[in-house]
C-alpha positions in Angstrom: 0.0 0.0 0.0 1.3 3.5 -0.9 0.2 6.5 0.8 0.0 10.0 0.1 -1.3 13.5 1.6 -4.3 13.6 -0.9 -4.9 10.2 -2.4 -3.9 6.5 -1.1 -2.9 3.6 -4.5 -4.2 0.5 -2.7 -3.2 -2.4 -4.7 -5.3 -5.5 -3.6 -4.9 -8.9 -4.7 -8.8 -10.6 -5.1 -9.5 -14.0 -5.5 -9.5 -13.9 -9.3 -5.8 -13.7 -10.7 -6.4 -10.5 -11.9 -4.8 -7.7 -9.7 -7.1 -4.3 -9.6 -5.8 -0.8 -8.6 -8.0 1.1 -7.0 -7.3 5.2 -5.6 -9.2 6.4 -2.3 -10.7 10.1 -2.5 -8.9 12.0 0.3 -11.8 12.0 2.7 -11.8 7.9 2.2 -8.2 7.5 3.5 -8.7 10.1 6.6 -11.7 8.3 7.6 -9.6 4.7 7.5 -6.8 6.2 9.3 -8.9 7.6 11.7 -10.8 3.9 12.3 -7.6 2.6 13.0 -7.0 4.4 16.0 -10.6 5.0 17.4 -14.1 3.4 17.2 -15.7 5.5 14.6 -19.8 5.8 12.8 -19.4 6.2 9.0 -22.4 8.2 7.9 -22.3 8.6 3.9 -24.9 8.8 0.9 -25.6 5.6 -1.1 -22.1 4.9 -3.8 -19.8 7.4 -2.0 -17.4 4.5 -0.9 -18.2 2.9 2.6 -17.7 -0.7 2.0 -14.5 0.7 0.1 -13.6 2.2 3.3 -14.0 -0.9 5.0 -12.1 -3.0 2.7 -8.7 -0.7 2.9 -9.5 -1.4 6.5 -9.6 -4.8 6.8 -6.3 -5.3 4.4 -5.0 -2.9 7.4 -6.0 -5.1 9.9 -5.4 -8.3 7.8 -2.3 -9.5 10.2 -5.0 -9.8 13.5 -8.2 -10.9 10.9 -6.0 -13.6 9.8 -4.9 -15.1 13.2 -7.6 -17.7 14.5 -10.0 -16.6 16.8 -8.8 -19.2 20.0 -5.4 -17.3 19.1 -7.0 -13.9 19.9 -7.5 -12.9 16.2 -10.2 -10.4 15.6 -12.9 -11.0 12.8 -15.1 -8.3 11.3 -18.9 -8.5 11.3 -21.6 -6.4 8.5 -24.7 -6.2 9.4 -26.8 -4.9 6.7 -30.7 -3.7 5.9 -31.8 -6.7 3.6 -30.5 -10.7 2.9 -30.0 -9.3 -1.1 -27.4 -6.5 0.4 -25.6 -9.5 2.4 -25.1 -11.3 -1.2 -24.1 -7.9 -2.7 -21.5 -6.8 -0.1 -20.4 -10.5 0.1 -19.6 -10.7 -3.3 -17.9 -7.4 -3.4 -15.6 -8.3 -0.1 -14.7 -11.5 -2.1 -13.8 -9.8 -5.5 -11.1 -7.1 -3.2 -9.9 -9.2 -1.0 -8.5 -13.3 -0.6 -10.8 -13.5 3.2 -13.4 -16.5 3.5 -16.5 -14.5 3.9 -19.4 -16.0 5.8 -23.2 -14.8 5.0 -26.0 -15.6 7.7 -29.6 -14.7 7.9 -32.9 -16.1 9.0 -33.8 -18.8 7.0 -30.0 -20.8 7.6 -31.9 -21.5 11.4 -28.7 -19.2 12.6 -31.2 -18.5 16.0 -30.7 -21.7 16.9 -27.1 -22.5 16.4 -24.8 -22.8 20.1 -22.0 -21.6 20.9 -19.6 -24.3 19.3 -21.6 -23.9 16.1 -20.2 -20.0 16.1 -17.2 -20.6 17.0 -16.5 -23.0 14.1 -18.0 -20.5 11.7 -16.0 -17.5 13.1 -12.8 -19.8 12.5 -13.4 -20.6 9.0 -14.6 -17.2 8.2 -12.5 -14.1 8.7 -15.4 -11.9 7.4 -19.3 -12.1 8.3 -22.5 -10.7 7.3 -25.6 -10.3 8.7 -29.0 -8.6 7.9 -30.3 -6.6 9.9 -34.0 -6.8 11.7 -35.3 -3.2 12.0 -37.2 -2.2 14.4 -41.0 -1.5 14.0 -42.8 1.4 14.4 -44.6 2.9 17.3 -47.9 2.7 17.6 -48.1 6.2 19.0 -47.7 8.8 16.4 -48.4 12.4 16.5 -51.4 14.0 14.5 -50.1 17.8 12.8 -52.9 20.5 11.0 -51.1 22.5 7.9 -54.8 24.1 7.5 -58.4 23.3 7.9 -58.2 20.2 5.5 -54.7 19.1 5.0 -52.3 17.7 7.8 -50.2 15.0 8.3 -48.9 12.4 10.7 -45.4 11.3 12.0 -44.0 9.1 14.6 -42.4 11.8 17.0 -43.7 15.1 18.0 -42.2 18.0 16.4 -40.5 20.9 17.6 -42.9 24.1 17.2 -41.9 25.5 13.7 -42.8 29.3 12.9 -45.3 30.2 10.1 -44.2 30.8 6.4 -45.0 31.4 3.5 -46.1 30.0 0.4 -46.0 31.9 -3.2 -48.9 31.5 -5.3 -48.9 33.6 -8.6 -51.1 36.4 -7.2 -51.3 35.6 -3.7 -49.1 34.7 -0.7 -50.2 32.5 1.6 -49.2 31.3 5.2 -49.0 28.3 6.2 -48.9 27.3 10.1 -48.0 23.6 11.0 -50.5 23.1 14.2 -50.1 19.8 16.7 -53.7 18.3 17.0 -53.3 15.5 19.0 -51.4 11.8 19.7 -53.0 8.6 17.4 -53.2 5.1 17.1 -51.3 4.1 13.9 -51.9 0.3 13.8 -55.5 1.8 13.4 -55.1 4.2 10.2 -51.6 3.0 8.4 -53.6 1.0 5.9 -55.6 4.3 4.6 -52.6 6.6 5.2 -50.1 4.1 3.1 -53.0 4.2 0.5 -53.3 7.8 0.3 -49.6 8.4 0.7 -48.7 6.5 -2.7 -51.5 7.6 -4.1 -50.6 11.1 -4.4 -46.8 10.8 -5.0 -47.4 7.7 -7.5 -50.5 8.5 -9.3 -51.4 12.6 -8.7 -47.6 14.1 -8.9 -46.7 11.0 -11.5 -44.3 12.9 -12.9 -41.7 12.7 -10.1 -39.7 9.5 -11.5 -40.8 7.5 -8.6 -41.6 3.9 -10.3 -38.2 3.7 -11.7 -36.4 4.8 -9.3 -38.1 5.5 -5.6 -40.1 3.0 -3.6 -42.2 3.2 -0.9 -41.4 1.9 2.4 -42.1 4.1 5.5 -40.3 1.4 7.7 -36.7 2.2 6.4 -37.4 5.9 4.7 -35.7 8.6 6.8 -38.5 10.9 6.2 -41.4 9.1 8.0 -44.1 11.4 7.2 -47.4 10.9 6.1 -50.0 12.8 4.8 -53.6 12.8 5.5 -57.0 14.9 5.2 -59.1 16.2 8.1 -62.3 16.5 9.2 -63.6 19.6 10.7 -63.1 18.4 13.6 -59.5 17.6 13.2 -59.6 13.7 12.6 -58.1 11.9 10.0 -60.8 12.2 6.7 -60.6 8.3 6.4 -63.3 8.3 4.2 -62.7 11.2 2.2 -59.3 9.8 1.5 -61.0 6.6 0.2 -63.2 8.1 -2.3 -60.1 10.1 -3.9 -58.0 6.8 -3.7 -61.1 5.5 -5.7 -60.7 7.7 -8.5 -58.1 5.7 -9.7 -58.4 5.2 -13.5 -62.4 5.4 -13.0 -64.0 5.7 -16.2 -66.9 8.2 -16.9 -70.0 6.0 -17.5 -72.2 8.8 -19.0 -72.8 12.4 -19.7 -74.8 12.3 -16.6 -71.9 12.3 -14.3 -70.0 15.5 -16.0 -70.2 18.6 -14.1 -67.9 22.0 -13.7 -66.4 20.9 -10.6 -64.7 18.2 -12.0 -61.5 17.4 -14.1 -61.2 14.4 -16.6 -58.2 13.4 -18.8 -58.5 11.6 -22.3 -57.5 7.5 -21.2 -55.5 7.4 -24.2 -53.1 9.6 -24.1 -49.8 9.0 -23.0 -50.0 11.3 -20.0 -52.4 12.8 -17.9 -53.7 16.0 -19.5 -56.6 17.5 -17.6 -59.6 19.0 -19.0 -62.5 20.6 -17.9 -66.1 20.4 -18.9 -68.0 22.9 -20.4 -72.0 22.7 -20.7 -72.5 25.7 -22.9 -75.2 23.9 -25.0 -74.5 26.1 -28.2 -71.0 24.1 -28.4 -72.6 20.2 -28.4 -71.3 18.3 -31.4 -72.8 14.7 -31.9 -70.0 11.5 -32.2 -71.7 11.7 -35.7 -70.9 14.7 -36.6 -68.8 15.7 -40.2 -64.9 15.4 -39.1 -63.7 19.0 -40.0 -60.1 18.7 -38.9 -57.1 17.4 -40.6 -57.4 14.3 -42.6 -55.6 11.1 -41.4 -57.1 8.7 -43.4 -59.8 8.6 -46.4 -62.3 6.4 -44.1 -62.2 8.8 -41.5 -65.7 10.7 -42.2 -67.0 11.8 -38.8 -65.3 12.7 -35.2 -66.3 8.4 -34.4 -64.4 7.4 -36.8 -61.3 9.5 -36.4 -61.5 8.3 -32.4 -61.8 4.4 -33.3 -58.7 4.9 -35.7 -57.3 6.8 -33.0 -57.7 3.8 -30.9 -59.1 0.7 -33.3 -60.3 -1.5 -30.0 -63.0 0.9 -28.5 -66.7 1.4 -30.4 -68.1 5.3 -30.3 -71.5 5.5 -29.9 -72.9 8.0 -32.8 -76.2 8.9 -31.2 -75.1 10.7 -28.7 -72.8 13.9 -27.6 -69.2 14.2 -27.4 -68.5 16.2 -24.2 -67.2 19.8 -25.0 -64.2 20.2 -23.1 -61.3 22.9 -22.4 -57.5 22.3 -21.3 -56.5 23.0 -18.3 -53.0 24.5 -18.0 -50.7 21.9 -16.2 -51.2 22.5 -12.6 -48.1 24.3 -10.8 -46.1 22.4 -8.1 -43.4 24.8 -7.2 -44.8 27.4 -4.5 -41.5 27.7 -3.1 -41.0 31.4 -4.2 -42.2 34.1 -5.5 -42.8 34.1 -9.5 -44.5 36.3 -11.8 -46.5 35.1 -15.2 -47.9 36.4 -17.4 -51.0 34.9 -17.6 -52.3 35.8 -20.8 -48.7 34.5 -22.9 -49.6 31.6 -21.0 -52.6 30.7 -22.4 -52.4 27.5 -25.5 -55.2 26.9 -28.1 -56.2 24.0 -25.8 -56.7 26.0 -23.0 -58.8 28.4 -25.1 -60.5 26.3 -28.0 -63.3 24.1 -26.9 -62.2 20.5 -27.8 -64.5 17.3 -28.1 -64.2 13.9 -26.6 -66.5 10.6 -26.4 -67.4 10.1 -23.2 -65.6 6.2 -23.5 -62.6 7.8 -23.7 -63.3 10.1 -20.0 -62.2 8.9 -16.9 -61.6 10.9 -13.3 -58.9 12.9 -13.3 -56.7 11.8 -10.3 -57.8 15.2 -7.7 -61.2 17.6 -8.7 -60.9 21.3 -8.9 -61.0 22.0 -4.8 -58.8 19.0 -4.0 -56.2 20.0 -6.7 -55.4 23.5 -5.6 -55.0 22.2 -1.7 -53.2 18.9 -2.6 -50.9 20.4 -5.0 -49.3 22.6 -2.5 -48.2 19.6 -0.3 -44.5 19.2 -1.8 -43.6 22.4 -1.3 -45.0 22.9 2.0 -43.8 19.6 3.1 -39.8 21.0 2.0 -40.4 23.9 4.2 -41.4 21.9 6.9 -37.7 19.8 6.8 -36.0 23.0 6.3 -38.0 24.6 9.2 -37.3 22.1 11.1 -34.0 21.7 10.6 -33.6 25.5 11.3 -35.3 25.3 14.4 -32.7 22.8 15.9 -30.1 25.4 14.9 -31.6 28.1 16.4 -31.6 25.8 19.7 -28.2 24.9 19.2 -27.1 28.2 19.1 -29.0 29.5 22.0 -27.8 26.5 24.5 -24.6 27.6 23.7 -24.1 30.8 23.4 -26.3 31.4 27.0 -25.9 35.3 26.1 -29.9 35.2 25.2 -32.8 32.7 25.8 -34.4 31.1 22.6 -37.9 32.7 21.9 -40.8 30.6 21.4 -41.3 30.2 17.3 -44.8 32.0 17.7 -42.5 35.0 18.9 -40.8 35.2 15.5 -42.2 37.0 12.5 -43.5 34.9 9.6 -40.8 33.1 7.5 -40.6 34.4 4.1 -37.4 32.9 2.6 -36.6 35.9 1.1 -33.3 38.1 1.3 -33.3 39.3 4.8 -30.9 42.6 3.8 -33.2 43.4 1.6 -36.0 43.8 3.9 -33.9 45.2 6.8 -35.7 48.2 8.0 -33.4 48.6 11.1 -32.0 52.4 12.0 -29.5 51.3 14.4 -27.7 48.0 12.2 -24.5 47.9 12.6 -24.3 51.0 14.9 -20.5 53.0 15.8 -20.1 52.0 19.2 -16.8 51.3 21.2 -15.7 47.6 20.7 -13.9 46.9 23.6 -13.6 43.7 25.9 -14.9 45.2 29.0 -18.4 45.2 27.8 -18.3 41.1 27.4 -20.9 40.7 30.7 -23.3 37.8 30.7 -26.7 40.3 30.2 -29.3 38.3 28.8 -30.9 39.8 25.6 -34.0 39.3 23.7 -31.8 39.8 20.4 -31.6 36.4 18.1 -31.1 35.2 14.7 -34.1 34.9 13.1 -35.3 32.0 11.2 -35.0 33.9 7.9 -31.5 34.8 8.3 -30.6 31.7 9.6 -31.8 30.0 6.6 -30.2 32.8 4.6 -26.9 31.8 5.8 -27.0 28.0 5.1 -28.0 28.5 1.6 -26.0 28.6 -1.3 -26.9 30.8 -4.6 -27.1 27.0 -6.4 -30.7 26.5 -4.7 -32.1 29.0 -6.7 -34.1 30.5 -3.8 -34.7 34.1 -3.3 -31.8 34.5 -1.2 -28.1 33.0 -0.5 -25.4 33.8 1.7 -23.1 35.8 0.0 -23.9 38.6 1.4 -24.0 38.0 4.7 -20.8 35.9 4.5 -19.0 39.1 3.0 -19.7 40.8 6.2 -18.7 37.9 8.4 -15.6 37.7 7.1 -14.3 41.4 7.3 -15.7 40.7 11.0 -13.8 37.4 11.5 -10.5 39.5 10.1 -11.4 42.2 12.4 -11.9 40.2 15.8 -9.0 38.2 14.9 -6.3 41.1 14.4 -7.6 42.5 17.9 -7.1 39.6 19.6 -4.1 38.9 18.1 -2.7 42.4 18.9 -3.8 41.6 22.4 -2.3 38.3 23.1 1.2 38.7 21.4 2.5 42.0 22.4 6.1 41.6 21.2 4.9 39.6 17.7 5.8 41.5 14.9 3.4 42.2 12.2 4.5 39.7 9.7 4.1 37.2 12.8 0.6 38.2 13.3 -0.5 38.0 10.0 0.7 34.7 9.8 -0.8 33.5 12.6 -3.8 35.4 12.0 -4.0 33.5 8.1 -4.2 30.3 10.1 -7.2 31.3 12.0 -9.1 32.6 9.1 -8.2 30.0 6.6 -11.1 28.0 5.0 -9.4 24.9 6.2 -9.7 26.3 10.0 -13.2 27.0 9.2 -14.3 24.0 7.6 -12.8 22.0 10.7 -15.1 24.1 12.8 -18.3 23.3 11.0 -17.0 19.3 11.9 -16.1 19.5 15.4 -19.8 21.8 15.6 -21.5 19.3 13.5 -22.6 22.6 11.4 -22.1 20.4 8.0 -25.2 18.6 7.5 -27.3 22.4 8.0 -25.8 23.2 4.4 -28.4 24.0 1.8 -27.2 23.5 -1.6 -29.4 21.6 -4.1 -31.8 23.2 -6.2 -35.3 21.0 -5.6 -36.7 19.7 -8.9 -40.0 18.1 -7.9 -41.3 16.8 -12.0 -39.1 15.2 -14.5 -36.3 14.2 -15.5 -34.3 16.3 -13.4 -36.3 15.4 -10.4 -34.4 15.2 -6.8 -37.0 15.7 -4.1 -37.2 12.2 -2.0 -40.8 12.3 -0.9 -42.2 10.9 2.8 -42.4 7.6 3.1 -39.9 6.8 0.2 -36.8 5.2 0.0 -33.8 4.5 -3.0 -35.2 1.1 -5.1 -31.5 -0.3 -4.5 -33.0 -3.7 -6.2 -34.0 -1.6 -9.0 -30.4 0.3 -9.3 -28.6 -2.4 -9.8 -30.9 -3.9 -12.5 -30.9 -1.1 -15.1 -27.8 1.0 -13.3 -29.5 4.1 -12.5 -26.6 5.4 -10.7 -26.8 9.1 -12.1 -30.2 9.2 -11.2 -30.1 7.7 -7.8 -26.8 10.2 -6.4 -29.2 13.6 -7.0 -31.8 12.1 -4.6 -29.3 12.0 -1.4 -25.8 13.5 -2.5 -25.0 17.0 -2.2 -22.1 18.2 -4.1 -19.8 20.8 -2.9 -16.5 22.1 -1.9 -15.3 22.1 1.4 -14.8 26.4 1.1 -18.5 26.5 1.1 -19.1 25.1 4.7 -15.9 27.7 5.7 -18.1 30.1 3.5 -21.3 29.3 5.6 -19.5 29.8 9.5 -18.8 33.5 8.0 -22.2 33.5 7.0 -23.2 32.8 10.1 -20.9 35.1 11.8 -22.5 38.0 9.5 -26.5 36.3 10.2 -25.3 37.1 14.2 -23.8 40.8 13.0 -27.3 41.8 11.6 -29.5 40.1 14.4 -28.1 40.9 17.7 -25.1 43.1 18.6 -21.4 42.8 18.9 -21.1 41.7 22.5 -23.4 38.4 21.4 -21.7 37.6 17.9 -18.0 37.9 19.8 -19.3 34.9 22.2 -20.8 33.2 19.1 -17.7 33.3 17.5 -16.0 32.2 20.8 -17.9 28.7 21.2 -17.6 27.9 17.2 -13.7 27.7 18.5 -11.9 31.0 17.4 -9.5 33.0 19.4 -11.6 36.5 19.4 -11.1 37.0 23.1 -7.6 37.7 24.4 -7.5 35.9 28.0 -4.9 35.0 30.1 -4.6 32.2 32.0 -6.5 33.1 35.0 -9.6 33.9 32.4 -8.9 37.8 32.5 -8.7 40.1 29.9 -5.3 40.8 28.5 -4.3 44.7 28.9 -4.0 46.3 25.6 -0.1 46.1 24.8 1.8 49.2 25.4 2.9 51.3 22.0 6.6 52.3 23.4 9.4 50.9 23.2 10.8 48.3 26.1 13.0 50.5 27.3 10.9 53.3 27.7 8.9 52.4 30.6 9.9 55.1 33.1 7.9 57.3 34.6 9.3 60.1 33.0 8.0 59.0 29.5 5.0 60.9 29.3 6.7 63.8 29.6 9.0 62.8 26.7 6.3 61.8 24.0 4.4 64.9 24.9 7.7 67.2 24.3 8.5 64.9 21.3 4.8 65.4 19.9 5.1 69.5 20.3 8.7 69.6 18.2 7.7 67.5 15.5 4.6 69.3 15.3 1.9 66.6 15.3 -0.9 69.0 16.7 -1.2 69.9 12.9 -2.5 66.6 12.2 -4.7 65.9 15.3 -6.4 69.7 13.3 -6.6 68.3 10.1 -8.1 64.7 10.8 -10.3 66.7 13.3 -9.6 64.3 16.4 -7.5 64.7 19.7 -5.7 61.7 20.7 -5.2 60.8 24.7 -2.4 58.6 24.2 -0.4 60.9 22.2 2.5 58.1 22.1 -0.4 56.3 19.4 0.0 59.1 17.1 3.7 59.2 17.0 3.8 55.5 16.2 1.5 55.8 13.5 4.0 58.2 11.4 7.2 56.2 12.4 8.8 54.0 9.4 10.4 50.5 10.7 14.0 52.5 9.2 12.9 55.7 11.0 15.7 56.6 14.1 14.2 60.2 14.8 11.6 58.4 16.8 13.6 56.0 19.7 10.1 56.3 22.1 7.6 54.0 20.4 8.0 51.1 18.2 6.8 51.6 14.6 3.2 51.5 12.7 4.0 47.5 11.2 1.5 46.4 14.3 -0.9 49.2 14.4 -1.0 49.4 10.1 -1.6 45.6 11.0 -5.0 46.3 13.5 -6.4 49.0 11.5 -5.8 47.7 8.1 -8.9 44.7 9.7 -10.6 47.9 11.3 -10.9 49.8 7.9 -12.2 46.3 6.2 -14.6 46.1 8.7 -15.5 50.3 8.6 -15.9 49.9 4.7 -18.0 47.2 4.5 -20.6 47.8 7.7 -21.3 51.5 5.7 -22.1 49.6 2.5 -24.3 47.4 4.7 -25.7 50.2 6.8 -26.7 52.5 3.8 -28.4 50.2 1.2 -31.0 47.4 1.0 -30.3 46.6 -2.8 -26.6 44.8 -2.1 -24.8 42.2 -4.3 -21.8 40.9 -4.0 -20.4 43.0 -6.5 -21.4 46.4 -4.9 -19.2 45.4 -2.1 -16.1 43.7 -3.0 -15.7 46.6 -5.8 
């Protein structure tokens, strides 16, 4: 094995006589060094190398897997979901490495094997595998109201999430998740599984989910499932039935058609809804002359173009077609704020009237009223993990921080998911106030990060949401240089400023950062995919579902599979979001309460000594001008050299006049032998002006890019 400080060649000799060469990613070999010297929980999307990881582990180990067991010699155990993953890993162990591998399960009567049974199979076999039996679920799961017909149930209660908004194309509307009450599951999962796969299977059957997704709440991480109420805030059991029973229900006669209702044509290829119209002045008759383009000489009326449309169906002639006009396909995405033009929008079959026999009608899947609530339920069901997700920030931050207690989500305005300096309406943001270390007292304060700003500053510009973190990470970071420099200036009093700045590179680095977010466990708060919920492109895992792993490996949808639970991005973006955050703090609260943020993410902002004092601020002169005389001789040395002229022209009188001196010496000046020269203060206020530049950009617009403030 050959190692190196970004990739590791492991050449491993498999069973078969062909050698194979295989190279670890970087984050593969740290995580197999690391499991060499501690126990240690792998936690990584489906194909991004863990049974790789464990295989350059065992050859690591293969000196002590190799020794028999009554000798001491270790063995390594799998346990995995499913007895089709045991085959699968089995096979793969065997192909990379020359170990007898073992499989067990169920049906091989392992339960009632003794102890000399195990013992012989752990000596022939260096490496075992095992399914895994999961766990059921409780019976006691927790009924949730999103609004007087649509809720939802799941097996633990939630934390309380704060209202937000949904973006219709003329209308905003808010949505407030409301706990209802504790339920018996084993007595509704049958009608909730029903209505579950229902919708994302048959209603929103554009999401990819037969080739790709499954259902199967017992393993999916997002155990969620939907449901409608009653007035009375029960589950709609029976209403849920009768839309489950719309399923590919045909239209038996014109009796049935009314305006409330939405068909689709049976043979077409997808689902395109119509709507009936009964203006009576439209009726056309199945008989009636065909006056559209000609397909064929034998087609004469609108029956016979349908039965050559589709040769195995009869069309009555003595009766109506049913007058019918397109519906435009039904919008999914309420996510954010978008603005149509309605008209432009508009297609000949959304306009024209257009005629169908009724044997070609059925149901469509939802009717007008249940459509426009139904069809909300992805997006407000993505708000709700991001929510909630937020919301355990927002805790984690204020159990830490202790500088001010976590309001109550009712306390905090309305989410909108929009830019939140933008909308800042604050006089006092950002105010000029001394920033010294004597104000650092433990005074609880009502100030916080919001929800929206929180979300702001875990969300890259690549989710195509109204807002992203740039901005706010811009800010953080001329603060981080800022709080850094001062502390530095504080603790190293004889450093020079070349020293500092290299010191004060380490701390600011994207590599120092990005271990923060690790040791914080900030990572996984990240927001970076865009969610596609339709087609090709789609990514959003719905409730209930899991990756068909059976189905990956049949027709090797491995592109497909990745954008469902991988995110891709650099590691500078989770340094980019702790600046973020840094800057969310800046805007929300004040400088005493960022400072002690910044203190518990791990950076050295605070200058203490090792009795857990404040350090004094370093003196400007020289060493070997501490007498008490000295004053004196800076204020005789200011008046000859005539620095009063300055103090008039820069409009500001200096108490330390010593300051002022230093500021004008040159490292080759020998005039001035009181003071040492500007290197360290040209250092401090070279952060300070950063910091000065930026917070008046901040302070004195609400249209801000990126671009306005780095230029």
């Amino acid at each position: 094995m050959t190692t190196s400080n970004k990739n590791i060649k492991v050449t491993i000799t498999p069973s078969s006589d062909t050698d194979v060469v295989i190279s670890a990613r970087s984050y593969q070999t740290e995580l197999m060094e690391q499991a060499k010297l501690e126990n240690l929980i792998v936690c990584l999307p489906t194909g991004s190398g863990k049974t790789y990881i464990a295989v350059m582990l065992i050859k690591e180990m293969s000196y002590s897997i190799r020794e028999s067991v009554k000798k001491g010699g270790k063995r390594t155990v799998f346990l995995v979901k499913t007895v089709q993953l045991v085959d699968q890993q089995s096979d793969y162990i065997r192909t990379h490495t020359n170990f007898s591998v073992g499989k067990y399960c169920g049906e091989l009567g392992v339960d009632l094997w003794d102890k000399e049974k195990w013992e012989d199979e752990f000596e022939k076999n260096q490496i075992t595998k095992f399914p895994l039996k999961t766990n059921q679920l409780s019976t006691n799961w927790h009924l949730y109201q999103i609004n007087n017909e649509l809720g939802f149930v799941v097996p633990y209660e939630l934390m309380k999430l704060p209202r937000f908004n949904l973006y219709e194309h003329d209308k905003i509307t808010i949505i407030e998740v409301l706990y209802l009450k504790s339920i018996n599951y084993e007595q509704y999962q049958n009608q909730l599984k029903d209505f579950c796969q229902y919708l994302f299977e048959y209603v929103f059957d554009d999401m990819n989910i037969n080739k790709i997704l499954k259902f199967d709440i017992e393993n999916s991480t997002f155990k969620l499932l939907p449901c409608l109420l009653t007035k009375t805030g029960d589950i709609d059991c029976n209403r849920m039935k009768i839309i489950c029973n719309r399923k590919n229900k045909i239209i038996q006669n014109n009796s049935e058609l009314n305006d409330t209702e939405l068909y689709y044509p049976s043979h077409l290829p997808d689902k395109r809804l119509y709507m009936h119209i009964s203006d009576k002045s439209l009726l056309k008759q199945a008989s009636a002359p065909w006056d559209q383009k000609i397909l064929s000489e034998n087609i004469k009326t609108y029956a016979d173009y349908f039965e050559y449309k589709v040769p195995n169906v009869h069309i009555r002639r003595d009766i109506n077609l049913v007058t019918m006009r397109g519906v435009k396909k039904t919008r999914i995405n309420y996510l954010k704020e978008t603005f149509i033009n309605i008209d432009k929008e508009i297609t000949d079959s959304e306009s024209q009237p257009v005629y169908y026999p009724i044997e070609f009608l059925c149901y469509a899947p939802l009717n007008k009223v249940d459509l426009e609530i139904i069809y909300k339920l992805p997006s407000i069901l993505v708000r709700i993990s991001q929510l909630y997700r937020i919301e355990r920030l927002r805790k984690l931050f204020a159990d830490n921080i202790k500088y001010y207690s976590l309001l109550d989500s009712d306390q905090m305005p309305t989410v909108t998911f929009n830019d939140c300096l933008r909308t800042n309406t604050n006089p006092s943001l950002l105010p000029l106030i001394p920033l010294i270390y004597n104000n650092l007292s433990l005074n609880l304060s009502k100030l916080q990060p919001s929800p929206d700003i929180l979300f702001q500053a875990i969300t890259r510009r690549s989710t195509d949401e109204k807002t992203d973190m740039e901005n706010l990470e811009i800010l953080g970071d001329c603060f981080l240089k800022l709080t850094v420099s001062m502390a530095l200036y504080h603790r190293h009093p004889l450093a020079s400023a070349g020293a500092l700045t290299v010191e004060k590179a380490k701390q600011i680095s994207n590599e120092n950062l990005y271990r923060i977010a690790v040791q914080k466990q900030l990572k996984c708060y990240l927001n970076v995919m865009k969610i596609n919920f339709r087609g090709k492109d789609a990514n959003w895992l719905p409730p209930g579902y899991i990756i068909n792993e059976i189905e990956q490996m049949k027709n090797n949808y491995e592109f497909n599979i990745k954008r469902y639970n991988n995110q891709y991005v650099k590691r500078k973006a989770f340094a980019d979001m702790i600046e973020a955050f840094i800057g969310a703090f800046l805007i929300s609260t004040n400088y005493i309460i960022t400072i002690e943020f910044m203190k518990w993410l791990g950076l050295d902002v605070i200058p203490l000594n090792d009795n857990n004092n404040i350090m004094e601020i370093p003196s400007i002169l020289c060493p070997c001008n501490k007498n008490n005389e000295i004053n004196q001789i800076v204020e005789k040395f200011y008046i000859e050299q005539e620095f009063f002229d300055i103090e008039n022209v820069i409009k500001y009188k200096f108490n330390n006049k010593a300051y002022l001196i230093a500021a004008f010496t040159h490292p080759s000046s020998f005039t001035n032998r009181l003071t040492n020269c500007y290197e360290r203060l040209e250092f401090l206020g070279d952060a300070v002006l950063d910091f000065l530049v930026t917070r008046h950009i901040f302070a004195n617009n609400t249209n801000i890019t990126p671009a306005l403030i780095q230029y």
